[in-house]
Steps between C-alpha positions, in 0.01 A plus 500: 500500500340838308169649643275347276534123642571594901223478732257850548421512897347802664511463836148695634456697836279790623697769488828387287747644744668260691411089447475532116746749485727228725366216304592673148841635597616129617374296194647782259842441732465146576298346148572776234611270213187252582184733598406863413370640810221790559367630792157717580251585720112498525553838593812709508683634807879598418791288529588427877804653577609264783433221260721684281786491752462139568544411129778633554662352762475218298636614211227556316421838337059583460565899585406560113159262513202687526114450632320317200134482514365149392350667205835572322563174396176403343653454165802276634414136439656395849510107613468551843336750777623404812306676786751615775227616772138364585329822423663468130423204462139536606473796252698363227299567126449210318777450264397315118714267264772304669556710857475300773488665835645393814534618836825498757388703765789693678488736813460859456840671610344843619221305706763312685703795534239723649551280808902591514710689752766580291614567140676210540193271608386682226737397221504170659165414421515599131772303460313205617254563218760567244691183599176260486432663162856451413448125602184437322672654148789309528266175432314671205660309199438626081204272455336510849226278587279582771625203691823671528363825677439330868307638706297588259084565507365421103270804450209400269483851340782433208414180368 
């Protein structure tokens, strides 16, 4: 399948340094030859470097992604914004033409971690987070429907 006919999904959270990062790393891995993938932020905050190390663990290689602001991809005629946190989604700019925009809410790694007693309760619940994400992109198909992306919440904004 070339570029021009696979699926453009961003996948959208605050700071673009761990969820979206996650979420972008697994579809380019998992659903290369069927979606392009992007990731960015509302705001910008550095890649996460445990996130980083969890990727991989699995296998999968996002030390060379970057923070991307939202802004950057303004010009990209994307099909999909999915919305990886509630504060992204609740900030997410309204997107024109054919973008719809739909949330999966995931937990936010360094919030659960903050609660950890070790590194290793630390790790342990990013990987949680990268293996939900990695569950939810493994039923992402090359002409998704929003049916397909359960749980889902429809957010008005993009249609």
């Amino acid at each position: 399948m070339n570029d021009k006919s696979k699926l453009k999904i961003l996948f959208l959270c605050t700071g673009n340094s761990c969820r979206s990062q996650m979420a972008e790393g697994w579809c380019r891995y998992l659903k290369g030859n069927l979606i392009e993938p992007y990731s960015a932020g509302i705001e910008t905050h550095g890649l996460n470097p445990i996130a980083v190390k969890v990727m991989a663990e699995a296998g999968v290689d996002i030390s060379g992604h970057k923070s991307k602001h939202i802004e950057e991809f303004k010009d990209v005629q994307l099909d999909f914004v999915i919305t990886v946190c509630g504060h992204a989604n609740e900030h997410c700019p309204i997107f024109t033409g054919r973008t719809k925009v739909i949330h999966v809410g995931f937990d936010d790694p360094p919030k659960l971690a903050k609660k950890a007693q070790s590194e290793q309760e630390v790790l342990n619940c990013y990987r949680r987070v990268r293996d939900e994400i990695k569950a939810f992109v493994e039923t992402l198909s090359g002409s998704i429907k929003t049916t397909e992306c359960t749980p889902i919440t429809q957010n008005q904004k993009g249609e």
